[in-house]
VEXDREN-2710 file (C-alpha; in Angstrom, 1 decimal):
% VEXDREN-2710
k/r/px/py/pz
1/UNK/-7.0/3.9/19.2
2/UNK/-6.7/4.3/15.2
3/UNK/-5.2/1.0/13.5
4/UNK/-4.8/0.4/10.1
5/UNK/-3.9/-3.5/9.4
6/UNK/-1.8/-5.0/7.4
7/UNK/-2.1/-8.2/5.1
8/UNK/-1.8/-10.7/2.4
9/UNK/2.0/-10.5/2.1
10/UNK/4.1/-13.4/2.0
11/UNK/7.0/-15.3/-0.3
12/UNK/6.3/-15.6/-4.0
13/UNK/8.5/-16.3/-7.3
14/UNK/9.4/-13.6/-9.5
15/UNK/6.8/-13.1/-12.2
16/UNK/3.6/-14.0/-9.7
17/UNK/1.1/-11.5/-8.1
18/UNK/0.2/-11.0/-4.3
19/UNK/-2.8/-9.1/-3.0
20/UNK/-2.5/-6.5/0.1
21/UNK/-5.3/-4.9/2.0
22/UNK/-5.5/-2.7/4.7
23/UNK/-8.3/-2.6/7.1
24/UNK/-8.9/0.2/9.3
25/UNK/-10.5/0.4/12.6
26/UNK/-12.9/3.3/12.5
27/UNK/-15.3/4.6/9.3
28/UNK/-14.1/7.7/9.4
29/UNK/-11.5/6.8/7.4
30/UNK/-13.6/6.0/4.4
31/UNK/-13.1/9.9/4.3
32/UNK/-9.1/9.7/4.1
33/UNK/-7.1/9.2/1.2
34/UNK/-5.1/6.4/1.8
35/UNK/-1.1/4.8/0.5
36/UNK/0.9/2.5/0.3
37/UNK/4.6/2.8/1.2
38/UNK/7.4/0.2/1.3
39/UNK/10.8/-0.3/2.7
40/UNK/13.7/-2.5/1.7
41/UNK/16.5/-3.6/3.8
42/UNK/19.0/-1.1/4.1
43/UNK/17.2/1.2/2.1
44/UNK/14.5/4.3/3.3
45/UNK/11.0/3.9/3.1
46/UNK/9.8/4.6/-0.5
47/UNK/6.4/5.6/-2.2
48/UNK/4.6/3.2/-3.9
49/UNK/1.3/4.5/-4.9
50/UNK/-1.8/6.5/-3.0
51/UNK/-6.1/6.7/-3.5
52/UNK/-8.3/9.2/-3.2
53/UNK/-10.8/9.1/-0.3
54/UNK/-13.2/8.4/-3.2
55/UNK/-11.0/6.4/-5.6
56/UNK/-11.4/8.7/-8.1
57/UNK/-7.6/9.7/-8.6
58/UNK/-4.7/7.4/-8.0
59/UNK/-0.5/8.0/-8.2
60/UNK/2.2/5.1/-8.8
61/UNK/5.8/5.4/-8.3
62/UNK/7.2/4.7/-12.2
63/UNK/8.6/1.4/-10.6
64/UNK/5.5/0.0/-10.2
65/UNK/3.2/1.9/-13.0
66/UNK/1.4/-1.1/-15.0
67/UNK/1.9/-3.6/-12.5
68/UNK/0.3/-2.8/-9.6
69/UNK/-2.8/-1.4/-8.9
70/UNK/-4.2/0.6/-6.0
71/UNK/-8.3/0.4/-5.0
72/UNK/-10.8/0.8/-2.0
73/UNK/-13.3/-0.4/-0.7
74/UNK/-15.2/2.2/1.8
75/UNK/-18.0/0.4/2.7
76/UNK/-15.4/-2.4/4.3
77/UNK/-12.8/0.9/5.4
78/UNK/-10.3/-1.3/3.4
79/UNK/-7.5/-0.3/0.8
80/UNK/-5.9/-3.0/-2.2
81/UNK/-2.5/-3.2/-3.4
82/UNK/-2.7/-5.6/-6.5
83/UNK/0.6/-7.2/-7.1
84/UNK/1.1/-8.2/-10.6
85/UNK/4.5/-9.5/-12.2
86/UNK/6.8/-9.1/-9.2
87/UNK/10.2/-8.6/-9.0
88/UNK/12.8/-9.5/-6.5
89/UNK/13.6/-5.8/-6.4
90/UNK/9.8/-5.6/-4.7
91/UNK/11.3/-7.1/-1.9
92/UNK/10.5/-5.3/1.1
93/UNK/7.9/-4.1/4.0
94/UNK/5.0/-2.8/2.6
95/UNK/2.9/0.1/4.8
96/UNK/0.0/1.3/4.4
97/UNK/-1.2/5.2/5.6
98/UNK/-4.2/7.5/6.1
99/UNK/-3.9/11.2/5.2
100/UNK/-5.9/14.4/4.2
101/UNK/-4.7/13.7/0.6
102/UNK/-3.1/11.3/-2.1
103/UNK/0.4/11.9/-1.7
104/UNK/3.8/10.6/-2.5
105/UNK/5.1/12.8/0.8
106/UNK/5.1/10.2/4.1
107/UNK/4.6/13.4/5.8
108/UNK/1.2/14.1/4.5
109/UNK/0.3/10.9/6.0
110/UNK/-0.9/11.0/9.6
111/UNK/-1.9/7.0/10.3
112/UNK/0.5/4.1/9.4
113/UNK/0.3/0.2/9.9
114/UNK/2.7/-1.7/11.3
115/UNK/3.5/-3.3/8.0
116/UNK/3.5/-6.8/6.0
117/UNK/6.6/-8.2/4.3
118/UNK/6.7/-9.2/0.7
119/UNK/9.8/-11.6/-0.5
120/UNK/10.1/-12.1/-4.2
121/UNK/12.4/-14.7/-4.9
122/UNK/14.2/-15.0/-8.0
END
């Protein structure tokens, strides 16, 4: 069975940084490009930025372009989401997802995690 694992979210105050990673279960998916998703209460899952399967191109969603930062680490199967200078409005459920390709389509995506929360208070 493919997993990808969620971690590192957790309550922080508005201004501060969290750290996500994503571990997956099998090396083959140091071949994948890999993203991050999120989804707010009330609200449809949104994209929120994607990798390469070599690291060598990224995307951001212009919410979080110059705060966060997407990176990999294939040698551990594992994917980063650096959180920098958080906002409440980042409150939400962050995924992450394995695909052929760096997308901002969830329907390029073929793997998904079950998804850590994030709470930014204000």
């Amino acid at each position: 069975q493919v997993q990808l694992v969620e971690s590192g979210g957790g309550l922080v105050q508005a201004g501060g940084s969290l750290r996500l990673s994503c571990a997956a279960s099998r090396r083959a998916f140091s071949s994948y490009a890999r993203g991050w998703f999120r989804q707010a209460p009330g609200k449809e899952r949104e994209f929120v930025a994607a990798i390469s399967w070599s690291g060598g191109s990224t995307v951001y969603a212009d919410s979080v372009k110059g705060r966060f930062t997407i990176s990999r680490d294939n040698a551990k199967v594992t994917v980063y989401l650096q959180m920098n200078s958080l906002k409440p409005e980042d409150t939400a459920v962050y995924y992450c997802a394995a695909g052929t390709r760096e997308s901002k389509w969830e329907d390029d995506y073929d793997y998904w995690g079950q998804g850590t929360q994030v709470t930014v208070s204000s």
